[in-house]
ZAKE-252588 format. One record per residue (C-alpha): residue in one letter; residue number from 1; x, y, z. Coordinates in steps of 0.5 Angstrom, whole numbers, plus 500, padded with zeros to 3 digits. Layout:
> code;pos;east;north;up
> a;NUM;X;Y;Z;
...
//
This chain:
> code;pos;east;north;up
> x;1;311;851;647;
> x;2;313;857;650;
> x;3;318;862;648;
> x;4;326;859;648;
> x;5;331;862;652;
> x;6;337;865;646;
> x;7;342;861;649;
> x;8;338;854;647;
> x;9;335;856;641;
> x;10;343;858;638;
> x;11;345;852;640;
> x;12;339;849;636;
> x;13;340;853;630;
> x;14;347;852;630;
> x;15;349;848;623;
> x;16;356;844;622;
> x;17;360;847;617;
> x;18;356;852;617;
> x;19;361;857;623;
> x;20;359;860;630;
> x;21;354;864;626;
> x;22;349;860;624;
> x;23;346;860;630;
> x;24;344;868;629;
> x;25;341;867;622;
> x;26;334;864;619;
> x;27;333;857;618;
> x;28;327;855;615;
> x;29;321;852;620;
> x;30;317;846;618;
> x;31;309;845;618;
> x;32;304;840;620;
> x;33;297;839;619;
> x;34;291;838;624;
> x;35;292;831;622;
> x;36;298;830;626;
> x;37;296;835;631;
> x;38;299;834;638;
> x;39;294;833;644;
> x;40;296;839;648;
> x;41;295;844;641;
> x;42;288;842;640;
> x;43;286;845;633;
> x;44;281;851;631;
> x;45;275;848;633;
> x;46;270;848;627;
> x;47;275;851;623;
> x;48;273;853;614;
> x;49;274;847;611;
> x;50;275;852;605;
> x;51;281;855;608;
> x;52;289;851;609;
> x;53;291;851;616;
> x;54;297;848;619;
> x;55;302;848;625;
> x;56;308;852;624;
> x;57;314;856;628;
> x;58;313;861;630;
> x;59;320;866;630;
> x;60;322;873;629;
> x;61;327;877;626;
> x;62;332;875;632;
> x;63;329;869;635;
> x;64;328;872;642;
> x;65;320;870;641;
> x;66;319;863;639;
> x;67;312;859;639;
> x;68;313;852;638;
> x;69;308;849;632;
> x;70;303;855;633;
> x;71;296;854;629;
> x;72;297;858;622;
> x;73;293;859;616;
> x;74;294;861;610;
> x;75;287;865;606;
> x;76;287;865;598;
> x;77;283;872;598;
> x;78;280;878;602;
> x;79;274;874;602;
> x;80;278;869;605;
> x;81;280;874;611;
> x;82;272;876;613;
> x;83;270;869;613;
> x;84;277;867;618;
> x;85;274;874;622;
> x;86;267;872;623;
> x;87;269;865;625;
> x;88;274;867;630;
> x;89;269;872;633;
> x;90;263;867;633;
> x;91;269;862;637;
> x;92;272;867;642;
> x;93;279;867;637;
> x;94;284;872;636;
> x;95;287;872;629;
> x;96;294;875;628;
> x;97;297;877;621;
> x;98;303;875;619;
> x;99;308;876;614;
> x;100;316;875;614;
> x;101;316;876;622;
> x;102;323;882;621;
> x;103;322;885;627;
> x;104;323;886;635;
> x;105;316;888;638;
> x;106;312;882;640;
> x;107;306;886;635;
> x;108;304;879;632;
> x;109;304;875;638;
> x;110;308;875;646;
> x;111;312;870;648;
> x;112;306;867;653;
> x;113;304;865;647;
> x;114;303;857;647;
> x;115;300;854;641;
> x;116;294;852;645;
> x;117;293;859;646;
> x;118;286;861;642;
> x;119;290;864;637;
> x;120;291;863;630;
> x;121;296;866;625;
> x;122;294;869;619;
> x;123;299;868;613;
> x;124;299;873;608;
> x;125;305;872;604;
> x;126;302;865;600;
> x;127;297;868;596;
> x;128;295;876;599;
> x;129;300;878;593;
> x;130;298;880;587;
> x;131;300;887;585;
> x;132;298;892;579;
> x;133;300;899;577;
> x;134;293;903;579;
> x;135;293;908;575;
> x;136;300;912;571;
> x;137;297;920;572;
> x;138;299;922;577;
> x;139;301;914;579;
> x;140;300;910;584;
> x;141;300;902;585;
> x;142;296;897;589;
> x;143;299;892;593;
> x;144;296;887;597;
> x;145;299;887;603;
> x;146;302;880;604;
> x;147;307;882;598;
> x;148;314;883;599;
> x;149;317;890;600;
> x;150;323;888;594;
> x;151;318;884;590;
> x;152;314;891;591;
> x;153;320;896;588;
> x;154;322;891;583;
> x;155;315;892;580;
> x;156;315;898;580;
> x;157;323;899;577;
> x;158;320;895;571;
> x;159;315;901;569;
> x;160;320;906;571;
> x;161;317;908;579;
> x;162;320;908;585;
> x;163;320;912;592;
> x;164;324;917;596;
> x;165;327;912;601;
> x;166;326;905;603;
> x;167;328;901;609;
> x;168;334;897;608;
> x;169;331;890;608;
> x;170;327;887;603;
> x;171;323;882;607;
> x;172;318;885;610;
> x;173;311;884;608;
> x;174;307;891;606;
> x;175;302;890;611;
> x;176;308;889;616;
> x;177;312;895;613;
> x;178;304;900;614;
> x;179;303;897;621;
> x;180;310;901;623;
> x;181;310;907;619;
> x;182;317;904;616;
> x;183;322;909;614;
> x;184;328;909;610;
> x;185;333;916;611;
> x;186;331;922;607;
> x;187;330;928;608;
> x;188;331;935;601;
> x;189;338;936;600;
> x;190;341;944;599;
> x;191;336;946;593;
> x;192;333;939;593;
> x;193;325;941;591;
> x;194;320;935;593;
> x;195;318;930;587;
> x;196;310;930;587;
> x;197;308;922;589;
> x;198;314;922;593;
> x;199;315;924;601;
> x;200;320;924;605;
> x;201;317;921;610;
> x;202;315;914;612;
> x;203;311;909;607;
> x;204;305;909;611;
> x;205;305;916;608;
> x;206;304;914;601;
> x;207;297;910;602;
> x;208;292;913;597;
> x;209;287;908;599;
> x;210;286;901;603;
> x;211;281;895;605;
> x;212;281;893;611;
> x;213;277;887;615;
> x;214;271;892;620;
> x;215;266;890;623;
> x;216;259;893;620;
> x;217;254;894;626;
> x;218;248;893;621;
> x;219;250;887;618;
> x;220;253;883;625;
> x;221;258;881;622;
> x;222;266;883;619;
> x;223;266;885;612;
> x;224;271;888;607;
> x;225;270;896;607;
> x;226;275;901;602;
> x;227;277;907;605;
> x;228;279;913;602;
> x;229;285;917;604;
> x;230;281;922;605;
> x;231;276;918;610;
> x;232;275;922;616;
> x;233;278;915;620;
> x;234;282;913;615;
> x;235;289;915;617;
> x;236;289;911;624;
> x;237;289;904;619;
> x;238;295;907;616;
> x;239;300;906;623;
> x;240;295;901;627;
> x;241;300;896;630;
> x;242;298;891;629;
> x;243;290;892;632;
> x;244;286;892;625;
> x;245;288;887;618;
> x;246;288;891;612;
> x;247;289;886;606;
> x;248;290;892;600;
> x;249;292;898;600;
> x;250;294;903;594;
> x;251;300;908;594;
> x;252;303;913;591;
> x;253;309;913;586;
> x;254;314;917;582;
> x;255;318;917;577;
> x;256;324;913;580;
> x;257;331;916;581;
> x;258;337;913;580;
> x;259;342;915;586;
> x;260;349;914;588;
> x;261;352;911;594;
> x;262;358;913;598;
> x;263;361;910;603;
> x;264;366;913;607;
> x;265;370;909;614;
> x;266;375;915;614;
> x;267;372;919;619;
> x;268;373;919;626;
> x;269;366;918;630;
> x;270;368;925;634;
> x;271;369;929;629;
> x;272;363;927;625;
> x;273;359;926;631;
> x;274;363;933;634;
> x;275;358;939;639;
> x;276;353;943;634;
> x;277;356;948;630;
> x;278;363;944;629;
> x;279;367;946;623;
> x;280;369;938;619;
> x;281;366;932;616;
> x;282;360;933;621;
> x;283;353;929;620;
> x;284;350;935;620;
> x;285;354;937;613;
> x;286;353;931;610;
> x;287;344;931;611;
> x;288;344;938;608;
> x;289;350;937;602;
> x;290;346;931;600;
> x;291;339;929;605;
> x;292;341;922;605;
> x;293;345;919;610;
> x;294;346;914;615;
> x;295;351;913;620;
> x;296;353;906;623;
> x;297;358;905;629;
> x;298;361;899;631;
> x;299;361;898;638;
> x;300;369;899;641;
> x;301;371;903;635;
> x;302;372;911;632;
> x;303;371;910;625;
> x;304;364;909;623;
> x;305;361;907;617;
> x;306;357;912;612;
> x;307;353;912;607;
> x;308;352;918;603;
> x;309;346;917;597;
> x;310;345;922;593;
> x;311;339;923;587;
> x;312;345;922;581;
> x;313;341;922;573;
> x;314;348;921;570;
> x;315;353;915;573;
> x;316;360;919;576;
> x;317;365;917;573;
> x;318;367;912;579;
> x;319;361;910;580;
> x;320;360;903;580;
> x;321;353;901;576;
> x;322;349;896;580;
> x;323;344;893;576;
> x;324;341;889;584;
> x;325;340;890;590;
> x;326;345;887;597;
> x;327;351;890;594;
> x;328;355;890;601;
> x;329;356;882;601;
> x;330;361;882;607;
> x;331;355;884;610;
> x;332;350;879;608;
> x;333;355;873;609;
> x;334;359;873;615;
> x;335;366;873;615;
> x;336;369;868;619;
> x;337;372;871;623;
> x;338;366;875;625;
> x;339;362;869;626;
> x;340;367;866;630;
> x;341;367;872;635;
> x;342;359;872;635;
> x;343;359;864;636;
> x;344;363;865;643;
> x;345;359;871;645;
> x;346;352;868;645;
> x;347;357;862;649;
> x;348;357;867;655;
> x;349;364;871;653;
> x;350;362;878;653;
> x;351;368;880;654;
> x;352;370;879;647;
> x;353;365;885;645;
> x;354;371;890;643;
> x;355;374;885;638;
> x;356;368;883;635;
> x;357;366;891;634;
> x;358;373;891;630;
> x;359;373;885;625;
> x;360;365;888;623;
> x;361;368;894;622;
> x;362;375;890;619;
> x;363;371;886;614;
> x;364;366;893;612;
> x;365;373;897;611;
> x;366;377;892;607;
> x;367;370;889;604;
> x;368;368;895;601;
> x;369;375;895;598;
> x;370;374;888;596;
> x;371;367;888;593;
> x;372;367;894;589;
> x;373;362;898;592;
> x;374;364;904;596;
> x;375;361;907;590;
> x;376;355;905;588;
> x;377;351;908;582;
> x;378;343;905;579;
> x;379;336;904;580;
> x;380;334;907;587;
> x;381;332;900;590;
> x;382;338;897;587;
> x;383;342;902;592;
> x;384;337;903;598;
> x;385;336;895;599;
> x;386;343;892;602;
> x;387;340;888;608;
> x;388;338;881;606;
> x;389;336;874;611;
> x;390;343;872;612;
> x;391;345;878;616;
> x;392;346;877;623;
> x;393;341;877;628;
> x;394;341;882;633;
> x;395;336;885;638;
> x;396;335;893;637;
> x;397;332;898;641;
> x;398;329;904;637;
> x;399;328;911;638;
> x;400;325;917;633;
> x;401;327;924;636;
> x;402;323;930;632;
> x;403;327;936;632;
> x;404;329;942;628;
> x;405;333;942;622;
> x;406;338;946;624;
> x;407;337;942;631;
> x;408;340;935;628;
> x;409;347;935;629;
> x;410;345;937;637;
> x;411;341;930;637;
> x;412;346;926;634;
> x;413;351;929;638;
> x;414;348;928;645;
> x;415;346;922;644;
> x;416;352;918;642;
> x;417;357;922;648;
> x;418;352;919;652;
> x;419;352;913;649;
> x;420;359;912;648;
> x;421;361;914;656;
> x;422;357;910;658;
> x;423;359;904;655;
> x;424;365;906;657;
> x;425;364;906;664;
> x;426;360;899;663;
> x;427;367;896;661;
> x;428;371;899;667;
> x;429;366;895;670;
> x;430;366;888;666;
> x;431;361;888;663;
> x;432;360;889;656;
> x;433;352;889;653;
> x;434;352;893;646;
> x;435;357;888;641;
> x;436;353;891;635;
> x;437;352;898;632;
> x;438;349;905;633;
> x;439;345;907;627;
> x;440;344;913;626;
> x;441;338;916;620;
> x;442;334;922;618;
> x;443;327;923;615;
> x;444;322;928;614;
> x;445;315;927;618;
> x;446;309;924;615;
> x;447;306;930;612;
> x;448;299;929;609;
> x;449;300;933;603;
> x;450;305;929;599;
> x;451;300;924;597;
> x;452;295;929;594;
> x;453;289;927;596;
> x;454;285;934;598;
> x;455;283;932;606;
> x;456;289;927;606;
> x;457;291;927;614;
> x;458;297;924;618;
> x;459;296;917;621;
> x;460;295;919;628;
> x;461;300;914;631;
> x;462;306;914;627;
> x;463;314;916;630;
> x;464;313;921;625;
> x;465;306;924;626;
> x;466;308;933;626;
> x;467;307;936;632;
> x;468;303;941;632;
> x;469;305;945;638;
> x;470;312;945;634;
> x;471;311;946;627;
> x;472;318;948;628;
> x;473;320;941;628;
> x;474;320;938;621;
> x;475;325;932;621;
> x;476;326;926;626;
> x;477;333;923;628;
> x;478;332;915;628;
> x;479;336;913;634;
> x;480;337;904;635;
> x;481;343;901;638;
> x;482;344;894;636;
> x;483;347;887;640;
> x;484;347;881;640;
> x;485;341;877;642;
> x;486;341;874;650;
> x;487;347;879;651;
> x;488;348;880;659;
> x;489;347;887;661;
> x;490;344;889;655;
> x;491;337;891;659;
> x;492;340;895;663;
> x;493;344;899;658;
> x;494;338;899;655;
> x;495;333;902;661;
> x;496;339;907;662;
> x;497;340;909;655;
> x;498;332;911;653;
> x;499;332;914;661;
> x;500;337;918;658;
> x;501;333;919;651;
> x;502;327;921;654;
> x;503;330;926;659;
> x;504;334;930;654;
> x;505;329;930;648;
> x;506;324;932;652;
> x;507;319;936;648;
> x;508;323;943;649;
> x;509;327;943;643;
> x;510;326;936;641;
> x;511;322;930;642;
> x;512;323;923;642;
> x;513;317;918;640;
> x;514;319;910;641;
> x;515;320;906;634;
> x;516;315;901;634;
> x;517;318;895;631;
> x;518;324;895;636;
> x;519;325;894;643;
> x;520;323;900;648;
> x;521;319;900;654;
> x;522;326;897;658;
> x;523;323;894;665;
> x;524;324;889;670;
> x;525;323;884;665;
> x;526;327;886;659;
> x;527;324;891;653;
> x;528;316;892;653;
> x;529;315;890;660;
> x;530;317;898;664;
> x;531;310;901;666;
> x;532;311;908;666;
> x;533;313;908;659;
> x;534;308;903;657;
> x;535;302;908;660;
> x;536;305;915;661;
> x;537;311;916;656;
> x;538;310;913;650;
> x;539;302;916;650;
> x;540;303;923;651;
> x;541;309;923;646;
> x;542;303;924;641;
> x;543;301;930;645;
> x;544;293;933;643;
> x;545;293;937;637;
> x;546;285;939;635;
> x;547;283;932;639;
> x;548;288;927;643;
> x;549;291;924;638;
> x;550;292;917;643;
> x;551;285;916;645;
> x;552;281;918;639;
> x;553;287;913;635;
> x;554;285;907;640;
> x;555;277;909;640;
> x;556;277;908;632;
> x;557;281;902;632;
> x;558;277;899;638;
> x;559;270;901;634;
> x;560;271;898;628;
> x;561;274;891;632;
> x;562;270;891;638;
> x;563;270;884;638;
> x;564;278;885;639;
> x;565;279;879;633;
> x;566;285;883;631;
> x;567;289;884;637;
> x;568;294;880;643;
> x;569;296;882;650;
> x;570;301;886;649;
> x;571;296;890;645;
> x;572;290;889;650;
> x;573;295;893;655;
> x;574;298;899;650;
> x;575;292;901;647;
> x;576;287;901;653;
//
């Protein structure tokens, strides 16, 4: 009932005929009812009657937490999420919403979790999903939060809306995508003017207005308030990690855009990551000719894979058109010999590391060929989302460093030198604990004005909040190195890498903030688990600004939920 080991929850997962990869990728789990209820997982007691419950699997994106047949329910309405909330308040339970469980920090629940655990999920995806357009002047759509972000850019697609940038995968609920200030890669290329309902920041940005479940002192009891973008606490709900339920929202929208998609595997990584001031391909080059890019750099090889979009009216002549998302299929179904690679390094053969770096970059170079797709053309979300389910699954760290504009090809550039010499020196000794990739985006900062509501202000607690004693800083570096899960080593890479990433952007030029859904904090107990990081460096990264944006963030949260309904352990101790 408690968190698997990776190494026997692969084993597990491991579907005949299927190859060595099966082992990473989602399966679906079952569910059961109170009726067959283990006597170990007691259900909810005096649980509404008017609302489903079941037992179910918990598991995240890459398998790493897993709770056996944990207590879920699935409301039909925001109604339906007051009720839940009073009742766990009156019963001494916790409630946590959960949508399609993509990602890594345990935000929903923590591995400790048992299914005894007075703790009750909240599935948001079965009904909490009902979209409409709100209004078309300036537009805007309303969204509740358990819809998916593909089904999300579809809707808006078929009226003629979209937005600037969007995480690549589609299976991430609204809410959860909110909860983490989610962000694609953008900033405004040479010459590029902003859109007005568009931001280059995170989507949490493009929040209009918002329901939100809140403890009402007057009535004693939990209740739905709507809050205006505008509203003095408003903004905290807008990045709240998980600390408040929000069942709708409204967001900002533009006109969409169609883009084109160059992918590029010619470049080798030392001249596009070359010192700043390099002449060449570099990424900086590539930022300003088109503001959007992103790098990923397979572990073990010199050659990355680029993507470059660019806002496209007419298609180019040599430009395929795609009329659908997940144009990379190489990267969607695992090649074989990919798999096998995989398969043998989660059996405990590191060692095969360099190798599986080369066919993952193998199968993108000749899958891109293969496919047709290193030049794509069509709606925004038909190119900007490419990661499906049926990827592998892989643990990754994350960082968002604030710098200048200018200052962009200094951050890349120091971080993969350190980066690649310190995989280097792990080898000479053995050890290999990075058998993924380094992905390299750049956004802007969540600037309140884009979303035009006069008195808007910027969720306190995103990666991309501006500073305010740097106004000089205007985009942020997203910084994750991925690797396969149970990977030996890797933690050890990883405290030495975030060591590095907070010494170097240490708020003299550039600043480095952790990316909420990824792993950070790497301590004596893997990601999440370091003290000093927990307590001192991940809050003074939100230096104060007219107020300490950390403490007055935590006092909002913790006012509208002093029953500490939505909340977990990990919570409890991040937020204190």
């Amino acid at each position: 009932m408690r968190q698997k080991s990776t190494t026997s929850l692969t084993r597990r997962h491991l579907l005949a005929g299927a190859g060595a990869a099966a082992a990473l990728l989602w399966t679906p789990t079952g569910t059961v009812s109170p009726a067959q209820a283990d006597p170990r997982c007691p259900p909810p007691p005096d649980f509404p009657v008017s609302i489903p419950l079941f037992r179910r699997t918990y598991e995240n994106w890459a398998g790493e937490t897993r709770i056996d047949q944990v207590w879920t329910c699935a409301p039909a309405t925001p109604a339906d999420v007051v009720t839940l909330a009073n009742w766990a308040r009156g019963h001494g339970y916790a409630l946590r919403a959960q949508g399609y469980r993509h990602g890594w920090a345990p935000l929903t629940v923590t591995a400790a979790t048992t299914c005894a655990a007075p703790v009750v999920l909240v599935d948001t995806t079965r009904h909490l999903n009902a979209m409409s357009m709100a209004s078309v002047e300036p537009a805007a759509v309303h969204v509740q939060t358990g819809a998916a972000l593909e089904t999300v850019l579809a809707f808006l697609g078929s009226a003629g809306y979209g937005v600037t940038a969007t995480p690549a995968p589609g299976d991430l609920s609204i809410g959860g995508a909110l909860a983490i200030d989610a962000h694609g890669t953008a900033v405004p290329a040479a010459g590029e003017t902003r859109v007005p309902g568009t931001t280059y920041g995170s989507l949490s940005n493009l929040v209009v207005s918002f329901t939100a479940v809140v403890w009402d002192p007057p009535r004693g009891s939990y209740v739905l308030r709507t809050f205006d973008r505008a509203d003095a606490e408003a903004a905290v709900y807008l990045t709240h990690l998980g600390r408040a339920f929000l069942t709708e929202v409204t967001l900002r929208v533009a006109a969409d855009r169609t883009l084109r998609c160059l992918s590029r595997v010619d470049i080798p990584a030392a001249e596009l990551f070359a010192p700043a001031g390099a002449g060449g391909r570099t990424f900086a080059r590539f930022v300003e000719e088109s503001g959007r890019v992103e790098a990923i750099w397979f572990a073990f090889t010199d050659k990355p894979w680029l993507k470059v979009w660019s806002v496209s009216p007419v298609r180019p002549v040599t430009s395929r058109p795609v009329t659908s998302p997940y144009n990379y299929p190489f990267s969607d179904n695992v090649p074989e010999p990919v798999a096998e690679l995989a398969g043998q390094i989660v059996s405990g053969q590191y060692h095969l590391a360099p190798l599986l770096g080369q066919a993952q970059f193998a199968a993108t170079a000749t899958g891109l060929t293969a496919s047709l797709s290193a030049d794509i053309w069509g709606a925004s979300r038909n190119v900007l989302l490419y990661i499906k389910p049926s990827t592998l699954r892989v643990h990754a760290n994350g960082y968002a460093v604030l710098t200048r504009r200018g200052d962009v090809q200094r951050v890349v550039h120091e971080f993969t030198r350190f980066y690649g010499a310190l995989l280097e020196r792990y080898a000479a000794q053995g050890r290999y604990p990075v058998n993924g990739a380094v992905e390299i985006r750049v956004t802007g900062l969540d600037d309140p004005s884009d979303v035009g509501v006069p008195g808007a202000t910027t969720p306190p607690l995103s990666a991309i909040r501006p500073r305010a004693d740097r106004p000089e800083w205007n985009v942020a570096v997203w910084l994750d190195v991925l690797t396969l899960p149970g990977t030996a080593h890797a933690d050890e890479f990883y405290r030495e890498l975030e060591a590095f990433v907070f010494a170097t952007y240490d708020g003299s030029w550039a600043g480095a903030r952790v990316e909420w859904s990824k792993g950070w904090a790497y301590g004596d107990q893997g990601a999440w688990s370091d003290p000093t990081i927990l307590d001192e460096t991940v809050p003074a990264s939100f230096p104060a600004g007219p107020v300490a944006a950390w403490q007055s963030a935590v006092a909002v949260l913790d006012a509208y939920d002093p029953h500490r309904v939505f909340t977990n352990p990990f919570l409890d101790r991040l937020l204190s």
